[in-house]
C-alpha positions as CSV (number, residue, x, y, z in Angstrom):
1,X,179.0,-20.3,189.0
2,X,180.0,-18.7,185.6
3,X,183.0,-17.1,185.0
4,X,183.8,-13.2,184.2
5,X,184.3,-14.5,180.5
6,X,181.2,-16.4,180.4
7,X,178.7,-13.3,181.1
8,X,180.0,-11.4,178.3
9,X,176.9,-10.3,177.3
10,X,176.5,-8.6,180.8
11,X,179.5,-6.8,180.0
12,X,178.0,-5.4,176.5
13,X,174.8,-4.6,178.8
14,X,176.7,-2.8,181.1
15,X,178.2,-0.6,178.5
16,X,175.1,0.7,176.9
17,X,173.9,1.6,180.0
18,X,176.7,3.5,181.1
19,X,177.2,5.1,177.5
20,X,173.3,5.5,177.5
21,X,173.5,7.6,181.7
22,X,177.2,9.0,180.2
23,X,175.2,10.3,176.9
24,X,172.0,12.1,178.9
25,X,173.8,13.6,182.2
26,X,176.4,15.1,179.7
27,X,174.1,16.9,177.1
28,X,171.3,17.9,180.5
29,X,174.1,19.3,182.6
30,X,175.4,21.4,179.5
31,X,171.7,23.0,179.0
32,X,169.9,22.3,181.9
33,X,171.7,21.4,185.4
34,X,168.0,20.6,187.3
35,X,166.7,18.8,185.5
36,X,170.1,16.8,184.7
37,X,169.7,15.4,188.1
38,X,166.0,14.2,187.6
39,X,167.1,12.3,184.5
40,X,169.9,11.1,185.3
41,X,168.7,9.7,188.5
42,X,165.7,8.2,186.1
43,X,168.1,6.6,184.0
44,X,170.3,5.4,186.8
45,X,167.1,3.6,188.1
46,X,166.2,2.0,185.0
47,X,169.6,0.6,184.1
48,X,169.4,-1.0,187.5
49,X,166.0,-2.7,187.0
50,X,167.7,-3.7,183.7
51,X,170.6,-5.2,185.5
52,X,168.3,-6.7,188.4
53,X,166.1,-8.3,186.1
54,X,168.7,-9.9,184.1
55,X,170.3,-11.4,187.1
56,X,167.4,-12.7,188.2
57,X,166.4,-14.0,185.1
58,X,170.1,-15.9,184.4
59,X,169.6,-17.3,188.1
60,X,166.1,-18.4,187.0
61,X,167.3,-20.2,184.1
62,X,170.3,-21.9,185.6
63,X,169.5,-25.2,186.8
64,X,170.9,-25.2,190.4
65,X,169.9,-26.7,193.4
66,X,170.6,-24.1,195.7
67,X,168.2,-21.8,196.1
68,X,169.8,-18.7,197.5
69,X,172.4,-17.4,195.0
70,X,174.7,-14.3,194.9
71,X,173.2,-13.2,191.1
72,X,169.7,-13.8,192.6
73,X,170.4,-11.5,195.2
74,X,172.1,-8.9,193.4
75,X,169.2,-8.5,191.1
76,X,166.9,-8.1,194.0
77,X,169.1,-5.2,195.3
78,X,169.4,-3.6,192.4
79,X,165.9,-3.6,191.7
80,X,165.6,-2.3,195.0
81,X,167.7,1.0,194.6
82,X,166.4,1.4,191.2
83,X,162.8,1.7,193.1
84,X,164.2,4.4,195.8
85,X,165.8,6.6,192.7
86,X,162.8,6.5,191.3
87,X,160.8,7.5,194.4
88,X,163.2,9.7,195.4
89,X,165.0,10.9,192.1
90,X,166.4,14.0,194.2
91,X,167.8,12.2,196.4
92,X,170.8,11.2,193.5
93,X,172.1,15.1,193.4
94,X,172.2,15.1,197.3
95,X,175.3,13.1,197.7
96,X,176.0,13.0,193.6
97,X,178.8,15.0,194.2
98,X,180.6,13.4,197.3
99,X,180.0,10.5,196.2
100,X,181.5,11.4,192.4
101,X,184.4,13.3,194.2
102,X,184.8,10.3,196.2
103,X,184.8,7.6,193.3
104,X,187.0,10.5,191.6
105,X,189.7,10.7,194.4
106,X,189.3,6.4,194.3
107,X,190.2,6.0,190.6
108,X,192.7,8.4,190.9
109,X,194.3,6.9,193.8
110,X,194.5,3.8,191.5
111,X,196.0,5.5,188.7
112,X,198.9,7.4,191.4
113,X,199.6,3.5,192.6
114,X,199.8,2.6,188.5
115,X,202.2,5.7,188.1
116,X,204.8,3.9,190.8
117,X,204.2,0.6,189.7
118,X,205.1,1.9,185.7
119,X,207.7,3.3,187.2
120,X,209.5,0.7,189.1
121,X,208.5,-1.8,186.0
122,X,210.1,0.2,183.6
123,X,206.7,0.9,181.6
124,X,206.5,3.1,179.1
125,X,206.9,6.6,179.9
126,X,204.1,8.1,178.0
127,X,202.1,5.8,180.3
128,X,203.7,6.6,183.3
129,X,203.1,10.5,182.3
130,X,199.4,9.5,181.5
131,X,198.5,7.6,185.2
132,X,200.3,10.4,187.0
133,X,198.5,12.8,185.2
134,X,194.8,11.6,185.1
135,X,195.8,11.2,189.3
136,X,196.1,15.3,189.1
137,X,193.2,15.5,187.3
138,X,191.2,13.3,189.3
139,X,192.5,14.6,192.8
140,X,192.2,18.6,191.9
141,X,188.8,18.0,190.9
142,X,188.0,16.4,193.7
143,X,189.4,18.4,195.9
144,X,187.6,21.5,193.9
145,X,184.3,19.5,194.2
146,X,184.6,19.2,198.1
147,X,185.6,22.8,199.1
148,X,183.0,24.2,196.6
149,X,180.0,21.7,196.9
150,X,177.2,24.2,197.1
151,X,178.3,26.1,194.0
152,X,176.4,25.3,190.7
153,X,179.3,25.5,188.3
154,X,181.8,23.0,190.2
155,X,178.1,20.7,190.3
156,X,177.9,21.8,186.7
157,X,181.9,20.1,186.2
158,X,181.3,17.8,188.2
159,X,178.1,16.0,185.9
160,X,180.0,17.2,183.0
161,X,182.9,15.2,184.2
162,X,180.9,12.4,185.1
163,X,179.3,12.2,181.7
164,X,182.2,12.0,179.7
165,X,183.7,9.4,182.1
166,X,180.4,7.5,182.1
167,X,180.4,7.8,178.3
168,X,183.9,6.2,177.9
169,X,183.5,3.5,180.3
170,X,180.4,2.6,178.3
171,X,182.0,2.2,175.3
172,X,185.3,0.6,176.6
173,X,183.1,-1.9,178.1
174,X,181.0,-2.7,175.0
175,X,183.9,-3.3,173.2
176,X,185.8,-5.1,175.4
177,X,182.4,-7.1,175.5
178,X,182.0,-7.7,172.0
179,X,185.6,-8.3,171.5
180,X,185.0,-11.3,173.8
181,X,181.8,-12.5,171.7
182,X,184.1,-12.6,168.9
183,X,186.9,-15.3,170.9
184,X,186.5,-18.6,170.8
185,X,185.3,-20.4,173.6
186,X,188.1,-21.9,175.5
């Protein structure tokens, strides 16, 4: 089974995809909030037959001897939901919200545990202030996102929001990637 550091070119992969959804959902929702949903759903689906395919196609070129593999399934599920956003690309801005406030309230819970941990490891405080402060970020949009779901401008935020996060994940994540290219093999 290959290591995290020996698919780095999954990691690069999986940055210009995100950059790539992060790029269109933020420009669509700015001008045009419908079809921002349609697109971005589109672009979620093809990102996943991209991933899909390329885990099938590293399990494909492995040599194993086992025939059922984890990367063998994930590519199959991922091809699968790319298929239903497809078919169903409305579907995405059903439960794009919850499930944004959701992931939202999740990071953020992560970056409240980070604030305590900085704190009782004597981090920095400018990074203490920054994990306590992307937490209240996070959890007031959340919390705006599930008392005013129906409304078109918290959806509006909300994409907006996502966008930008999508965007610098994307690019934290290809450099992270290429930054690993770069290393020597150990």
């Amino acid at each position: 089974m290959k290591t995290f550091k020996e698919q780095k070119w999954m990691i690069i992969v999986y940055g210009v995809i995100l950059f790539a959804i992060g790029l269109v959902d933020l420009i669509l929702s700015i001008v045009d909030l419908g079809s921002a949903i349609k697109v971005v759903s589109y672009c979620i689906a093809g990102g996943l037959f991209v991933i899909g395919l390329l885990h099938i196609a590293t399990n494909l070129i492995k040599d194993t001897k086992s025939f059922f593999k984890g990367s063998l399934a994930l590519g199959c599920i991922a091809i699968a939901l790319g298929v239903v956003f497809i078919i169903y690309p409305l579907m995405l801005g059903d439960f794009f919200i919850i499930f944004s406030a959701a992931f939202v309230i999740a990071i953020s819970a992560i970056f409240l545990v980070k604030g305590f941990i900085g704190i009782k490891f004597k981090y920095k405080k400018s990074w203490i202030f920054l994990y306590f402060l992307l937490a209240a970020i996070g959890i007031t949009l959340s919390i705006l996102a599930f008392v005013y779901e129906g409304s078109s401008a918290v959806t509006q935020i909300v994409y907006i929001t996502m966008g930008a996060i999508a965007i610098v994940v994307g690019v934290t994540a290809m450099v992270y990637g290429i930054k690993l290219l770069n290393k020597k093999a150990e």
